[in-house]
C-alpha positions in Angstrom: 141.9 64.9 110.4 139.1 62.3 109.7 136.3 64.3 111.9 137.7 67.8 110.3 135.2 70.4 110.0 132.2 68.3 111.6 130.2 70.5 113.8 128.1 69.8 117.2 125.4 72.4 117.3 123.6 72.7 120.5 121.5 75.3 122.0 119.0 74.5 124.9 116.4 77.1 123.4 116.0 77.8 119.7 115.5 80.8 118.7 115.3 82.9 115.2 118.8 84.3 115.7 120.2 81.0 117.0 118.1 79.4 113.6 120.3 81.9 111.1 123.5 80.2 113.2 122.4 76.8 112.3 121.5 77.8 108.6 125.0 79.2 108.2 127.2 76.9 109.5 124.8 74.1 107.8 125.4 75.5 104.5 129.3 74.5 105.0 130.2 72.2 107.3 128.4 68.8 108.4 126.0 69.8 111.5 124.4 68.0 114.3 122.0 69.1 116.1 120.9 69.2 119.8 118.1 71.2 121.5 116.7 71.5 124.7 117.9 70.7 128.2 117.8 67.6 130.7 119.7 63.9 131.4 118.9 62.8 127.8 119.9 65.9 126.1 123.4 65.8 128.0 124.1 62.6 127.0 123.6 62.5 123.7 126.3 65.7 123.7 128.8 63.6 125.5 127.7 60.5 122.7 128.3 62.9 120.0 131.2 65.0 121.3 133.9 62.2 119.8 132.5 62.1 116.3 132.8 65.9 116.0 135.9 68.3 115.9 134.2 71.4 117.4 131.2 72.0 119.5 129.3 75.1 119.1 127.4 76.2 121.3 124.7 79.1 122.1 124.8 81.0 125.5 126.8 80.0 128.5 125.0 77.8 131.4 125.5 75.1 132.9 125.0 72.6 129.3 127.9 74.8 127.9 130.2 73.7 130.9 129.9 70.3 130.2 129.7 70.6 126.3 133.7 72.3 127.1 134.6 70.1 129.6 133.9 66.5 127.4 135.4 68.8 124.1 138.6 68.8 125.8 138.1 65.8 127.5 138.3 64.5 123.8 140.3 66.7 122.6 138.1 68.8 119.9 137.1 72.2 120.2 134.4 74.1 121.4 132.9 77.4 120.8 130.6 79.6 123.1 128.4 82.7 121.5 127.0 85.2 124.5 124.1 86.8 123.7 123.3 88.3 127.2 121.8 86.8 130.4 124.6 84.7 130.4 127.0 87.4 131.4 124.7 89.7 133.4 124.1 90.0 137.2 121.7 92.3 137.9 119.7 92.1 141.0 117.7 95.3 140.9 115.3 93.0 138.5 116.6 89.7 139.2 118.5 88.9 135.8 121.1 87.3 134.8 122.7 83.6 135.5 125.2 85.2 137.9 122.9 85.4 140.6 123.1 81.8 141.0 126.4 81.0 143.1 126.1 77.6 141.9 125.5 78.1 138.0 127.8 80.7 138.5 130.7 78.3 139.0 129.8 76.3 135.8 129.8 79.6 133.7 132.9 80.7 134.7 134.1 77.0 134.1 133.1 77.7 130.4 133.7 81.0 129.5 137.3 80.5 130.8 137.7 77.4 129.1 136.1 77.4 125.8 138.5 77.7 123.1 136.2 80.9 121.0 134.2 83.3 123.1 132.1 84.6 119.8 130.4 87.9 121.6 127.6 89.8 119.3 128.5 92.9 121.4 131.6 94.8 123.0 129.4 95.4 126.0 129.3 91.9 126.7 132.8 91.2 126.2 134.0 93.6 129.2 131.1 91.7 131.6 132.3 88.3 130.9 135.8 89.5 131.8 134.2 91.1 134.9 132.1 88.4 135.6 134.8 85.6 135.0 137.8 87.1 136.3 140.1 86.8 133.3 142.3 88.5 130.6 139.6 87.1 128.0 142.3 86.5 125.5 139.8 83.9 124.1 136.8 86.3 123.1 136.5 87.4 119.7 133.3 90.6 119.1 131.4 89.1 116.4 128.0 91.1 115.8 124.9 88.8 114.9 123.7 89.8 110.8 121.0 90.8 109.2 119.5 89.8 105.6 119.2 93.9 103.9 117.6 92.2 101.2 114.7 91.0 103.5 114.1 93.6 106.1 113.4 96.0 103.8 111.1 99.4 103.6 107.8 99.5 101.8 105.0 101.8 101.5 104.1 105.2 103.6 104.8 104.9 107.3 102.2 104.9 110.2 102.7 107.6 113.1 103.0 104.5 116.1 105.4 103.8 118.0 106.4 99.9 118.1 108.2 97.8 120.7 108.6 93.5 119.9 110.2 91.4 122.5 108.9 87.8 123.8 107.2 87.7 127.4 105.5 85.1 129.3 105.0 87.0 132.4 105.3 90.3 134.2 108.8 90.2 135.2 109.9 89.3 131.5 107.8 92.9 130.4 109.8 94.7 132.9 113.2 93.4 131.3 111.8 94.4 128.2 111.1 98.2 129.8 107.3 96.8 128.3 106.1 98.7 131.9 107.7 101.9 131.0 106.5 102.5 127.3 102.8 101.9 129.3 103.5 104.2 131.4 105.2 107.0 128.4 101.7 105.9 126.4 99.3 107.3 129.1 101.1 110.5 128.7 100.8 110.4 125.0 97.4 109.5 124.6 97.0 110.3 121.1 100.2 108.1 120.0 99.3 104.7 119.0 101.5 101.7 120.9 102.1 98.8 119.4 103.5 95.7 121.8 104.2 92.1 119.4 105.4 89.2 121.7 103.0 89.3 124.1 101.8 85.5 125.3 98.8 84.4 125.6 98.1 83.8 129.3 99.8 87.1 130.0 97.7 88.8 126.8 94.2 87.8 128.9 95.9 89.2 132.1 96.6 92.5 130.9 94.7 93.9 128.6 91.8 94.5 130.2 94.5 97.2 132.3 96.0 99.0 129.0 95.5 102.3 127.8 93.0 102.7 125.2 96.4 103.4 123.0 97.9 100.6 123.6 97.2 97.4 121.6 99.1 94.6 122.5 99.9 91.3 120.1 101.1 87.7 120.3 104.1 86.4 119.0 104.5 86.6 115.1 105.5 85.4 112.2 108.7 86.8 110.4 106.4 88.2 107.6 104.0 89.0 109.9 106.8 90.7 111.7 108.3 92.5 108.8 104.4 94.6 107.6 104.8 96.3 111.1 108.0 97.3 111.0 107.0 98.7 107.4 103.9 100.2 109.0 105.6 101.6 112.1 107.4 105.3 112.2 109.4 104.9 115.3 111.0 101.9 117.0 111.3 101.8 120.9 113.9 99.4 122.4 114.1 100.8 125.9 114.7 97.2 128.1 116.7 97.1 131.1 120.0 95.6 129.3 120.5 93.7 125.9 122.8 92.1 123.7 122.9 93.4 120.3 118.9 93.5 119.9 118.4 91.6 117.1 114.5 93.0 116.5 116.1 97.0 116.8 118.3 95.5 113.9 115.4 94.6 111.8 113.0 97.5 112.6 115.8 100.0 111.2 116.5 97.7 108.3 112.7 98.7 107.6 113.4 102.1 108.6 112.2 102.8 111.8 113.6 105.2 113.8 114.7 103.9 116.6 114.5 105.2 120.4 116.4 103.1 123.0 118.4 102.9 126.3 121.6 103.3 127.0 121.8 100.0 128.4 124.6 96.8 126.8 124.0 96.1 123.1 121.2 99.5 122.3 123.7 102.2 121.5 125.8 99.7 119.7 122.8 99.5 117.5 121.3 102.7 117.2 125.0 104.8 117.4 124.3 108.4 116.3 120.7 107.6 114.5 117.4 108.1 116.1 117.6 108.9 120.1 118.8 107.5 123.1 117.5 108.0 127.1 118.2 106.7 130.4 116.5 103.5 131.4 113.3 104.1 133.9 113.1 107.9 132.7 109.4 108.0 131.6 109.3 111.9 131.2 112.9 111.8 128.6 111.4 108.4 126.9 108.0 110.6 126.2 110.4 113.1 125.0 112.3 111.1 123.2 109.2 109.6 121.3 107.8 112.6 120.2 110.9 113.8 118.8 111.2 110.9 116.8 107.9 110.9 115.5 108.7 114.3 114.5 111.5 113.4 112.5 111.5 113.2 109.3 111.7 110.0 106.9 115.7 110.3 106.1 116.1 109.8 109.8 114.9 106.6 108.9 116.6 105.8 106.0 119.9 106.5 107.4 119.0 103.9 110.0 119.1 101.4 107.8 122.4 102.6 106.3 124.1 102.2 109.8 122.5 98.5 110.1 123.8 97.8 106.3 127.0 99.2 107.2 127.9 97.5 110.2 126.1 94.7 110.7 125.1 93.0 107.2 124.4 89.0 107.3 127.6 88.4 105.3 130.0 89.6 108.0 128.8 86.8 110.3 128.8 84.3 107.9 132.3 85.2 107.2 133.5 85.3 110.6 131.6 82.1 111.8 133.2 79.9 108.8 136.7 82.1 109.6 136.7 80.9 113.8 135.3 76.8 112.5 138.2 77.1 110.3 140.6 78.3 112.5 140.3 76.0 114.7 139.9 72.6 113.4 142.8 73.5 110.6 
């Protein structure tokens, strides 16, 4: 096969977890790369399409409809990872693609037709089967990974409590259960908070509202990332509904102990380590926070056991060049 193994990557955001995907698959194969959205966007995927033998592709939306439908049209391959919005339908906070009857169509389209579902959490799997209205015989559960040998502990821990997730706006801090850890906070006011992914415009809107506790940061670095999940005791992932959270990963890699929801991806994470509450329960997340900090170290250290067990960087490497293999053999 003259195009075998060539590789169409697109994504129309690009994130750190979607970067580790490129850098992967870059590492073996010949990659393009696409990013972003828009006319011009789509028609360079439908220019590059022929010259590839699989297109892979990050979150289902209306792109990955037509990146399956001009793969097939073609006659190469194409692969879809879900991460999370794409199969939710939530309208309690207004989440998910699914609320959109008309994207909704397109998303089905492509979860239905793609030739590899690659899902990063079992969760997930059952909504797009829900959501899509088929067997999903084409879905494979294939966790994202985490580098053990870079997210790693150092030093004496601080007794905070610390919470990373990327918001623009209010609605995106209520996804991220940003509102309910404010909330736990003024009932702990000795306990230091610790919010990273706060944006700018949103930063000068809120902080004048906080809790003297509460000290909220903008978006950082991965080094920057890594001193506070060194520095930090206990890790609180209580959002409305994830993937497999890749930042929970990371912060029990550095052995946090993590409390979180028992909401999509969070218990797939956490499993019997740490603690996990109901989402919107401010009295059992105030609970559940002092307990933690109460804990002692080898709480911590066995979370980054379970992330080392289950979900080093070298099981998705392995299964990403397994499914590009697969199917352009």
């Amino acid at each position: 096969m003259k195009n075998k193994n060539k590789i169409l990557f697109t994504s129309t955001i690009f994130t750190s977890f979607i970067r580790e995907d490129l850098t992967i698959l870059q590492k073996k194969f010949p990659v393009k790369r696409i990013t972003g959205s828009g006319i011009y966007h789509l028609l360079r995927i439908i220019f590059l399409i022929p010259s590839s033998s699989v297109a892979f592709t990050w979150f289902a939306s209306v792109y990955s409809a037509f990146v399956v439908f001009f793969a097939k049209l073609f006659g190469k391959r194409s692969i879809i990872v879900i991460g999370g919005v794409d199969v939710s339908k939530n309208k309690p906070i207004n989440y998910g693609i699914w609320l959109s009857p008309w994207k909704s169509i397109f998303v089905r389209y492509a979860i239905r037709n793609a030739d590899r579902i690659l899902s990063v959490d079992p969760f997930l799997i059952s909504e797009a089967k829900r959501l899509a209205k088929y067997n999903g015989a084409n879905i494979v559960y294939l966790p994202t990974g985490y580098d053990y040998n870079y997210w790693t502990p150092a030093g004496a821990k601080e007794k905070f409590v610390l919470s990373v997730g990327t918001c623009e706006n209010e609605w995106r801090m209520m996804t991220k259960g940003f509102d309910k850890l404010i909330a736990a906070s003024i009932k702990l006011p000795d306990v230091k908070f610790v919010i990273v992914g706060i944006k700018e415009n949103l930063l000068k809107r809120i902080k004048p509202h906080l809790p003297q506790n509460v000290e909220v940061v903008p978006p950082l670095s991965r080094d920057e990332l890594l001193d506070y999940y060194r520095r930090a005791k206990v890790y609180a992932q209580v959002s409305f509904t994830e993937g497999l959270p890749n930042a929970l990963c990371e912060a029990m890699l550095c052995e946090c102990i993590p409390v979180g929801t028992t909401r999509g991806g969070v218990p797939t994470a956490i499993g019997d380590v740490g603690i996990l509450l109901p989402y919107g329960d401010v009295d059992a997340l105030v609970d559940g926070l002092n307990k933690a900090l109460k804990m002692s170290d080898e709480e911590g250290k066995k979370a980054r056991r379970r992330i080392i067990e289950n979900f080093p960087i070298q099981r998705r490497i392995d299964g990403l060049i397994s499914v590009i293999e697969e199917l352009s053999a």
